[in-house]
C-alpha positions as CSV (number, residue, x, y, z in Angstrom):
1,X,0.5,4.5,-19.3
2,X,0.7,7.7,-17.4
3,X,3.7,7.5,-15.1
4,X,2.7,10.5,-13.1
5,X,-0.8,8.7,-12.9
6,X,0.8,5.4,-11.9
7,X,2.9,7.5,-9.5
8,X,-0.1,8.9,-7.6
9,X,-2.1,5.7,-7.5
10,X,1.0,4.3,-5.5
11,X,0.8,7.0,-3.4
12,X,-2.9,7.1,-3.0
13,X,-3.0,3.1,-1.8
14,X,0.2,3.9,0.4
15,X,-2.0,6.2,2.5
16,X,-5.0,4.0,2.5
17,X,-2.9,1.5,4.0
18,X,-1.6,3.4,6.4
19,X,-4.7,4.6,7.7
20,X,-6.3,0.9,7.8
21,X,-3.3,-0.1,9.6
22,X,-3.7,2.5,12.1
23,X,-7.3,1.9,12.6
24,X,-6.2,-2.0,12.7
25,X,-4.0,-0.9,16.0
26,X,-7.2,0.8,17.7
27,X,-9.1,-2.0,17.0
28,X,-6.7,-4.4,18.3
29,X,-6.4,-2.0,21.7
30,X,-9.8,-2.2,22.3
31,X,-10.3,-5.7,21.5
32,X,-7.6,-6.4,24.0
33,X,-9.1,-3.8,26.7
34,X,-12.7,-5.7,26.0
35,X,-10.6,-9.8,26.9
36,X,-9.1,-8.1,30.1
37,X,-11.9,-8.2,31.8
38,X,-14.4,-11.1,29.4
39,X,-14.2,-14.6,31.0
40,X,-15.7,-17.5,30.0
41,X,-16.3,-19.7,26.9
42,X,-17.1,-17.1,24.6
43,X,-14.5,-15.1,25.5
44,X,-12.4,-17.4,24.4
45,X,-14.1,-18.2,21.0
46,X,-14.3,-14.1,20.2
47,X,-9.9,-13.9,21.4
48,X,-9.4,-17.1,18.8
49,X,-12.0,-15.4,15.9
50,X,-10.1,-11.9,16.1
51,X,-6.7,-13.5,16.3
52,X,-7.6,-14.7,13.1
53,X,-8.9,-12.4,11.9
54,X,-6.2,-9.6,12.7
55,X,-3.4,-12.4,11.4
56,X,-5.3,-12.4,8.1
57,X,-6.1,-8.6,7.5
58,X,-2.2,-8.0,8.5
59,X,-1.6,-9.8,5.7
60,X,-3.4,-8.4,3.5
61,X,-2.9,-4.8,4.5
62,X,0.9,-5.6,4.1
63,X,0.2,-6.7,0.7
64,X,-1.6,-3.4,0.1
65,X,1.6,-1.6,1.0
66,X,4.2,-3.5,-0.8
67,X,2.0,-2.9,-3.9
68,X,1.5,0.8,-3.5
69,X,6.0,0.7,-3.0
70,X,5.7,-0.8,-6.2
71,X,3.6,0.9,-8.2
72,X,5.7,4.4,-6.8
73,X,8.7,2.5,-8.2
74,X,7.6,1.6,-11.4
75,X,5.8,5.2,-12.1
76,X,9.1,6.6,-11.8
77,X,11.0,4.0,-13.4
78,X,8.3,4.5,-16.6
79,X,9.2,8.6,-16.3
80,X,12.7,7.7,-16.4
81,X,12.6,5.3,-19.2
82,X,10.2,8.1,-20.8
83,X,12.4,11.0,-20.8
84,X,15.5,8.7,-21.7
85,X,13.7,7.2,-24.5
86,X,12.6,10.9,-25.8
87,X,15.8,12.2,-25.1
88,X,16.8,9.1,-27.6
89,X,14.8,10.2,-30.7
90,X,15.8,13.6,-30.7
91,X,19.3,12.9,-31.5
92,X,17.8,10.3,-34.1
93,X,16.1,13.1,-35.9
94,X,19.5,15.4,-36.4
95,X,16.8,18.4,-37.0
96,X,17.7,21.7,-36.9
97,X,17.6,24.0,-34.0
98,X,14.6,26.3,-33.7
């Protein structure tokens, strides 16, 4: 594993989510702009479908960001453990200096 790599796919769903979050919010402003002024039956059936609907993609768009924290953690953690670990097996060599 790259942790660099691991690093930047973090980073890269972070800012996916965020824009699908964002263009979750205009969605749900024009849904909402679009039942001020829908009456009727199927009004009503289209306001319960995108509750639904929004509830559920919330959900998963808040999974999507909690995993793009993670991955950012553990890239970094990896590095850490990396650099540690190298600086480890230098000292276990006792070579001489160059």
């Amino acid at each position: 594993m790259v942790p660099a790599e691991v690093t930047d796919a973090g980073q890269f769903m972070r800012m996916t989510a965020e824009e699908l979050i964002n263009g979750m919010r205009s969605l749900d402003n024009e849904v909402a702009d679009l039942l001020k002024t829908w009456q009727g039956r199927s009004a009503t059936d289209y306001s319960d479908g995108w509750t639904e609907v929004h509830k559920g993609a919330s959900e998963v768009l808040q999974a999507l960001q909690e995993m793009a924290e993670l991955l950012g953690v553990t890239g970094t953690v990896f590095a850490d453990m990396d650099q540690g670990n190298a600086s480890g097996f230098g000292s276990l060599l006792n070579l001489p200096p160059v």
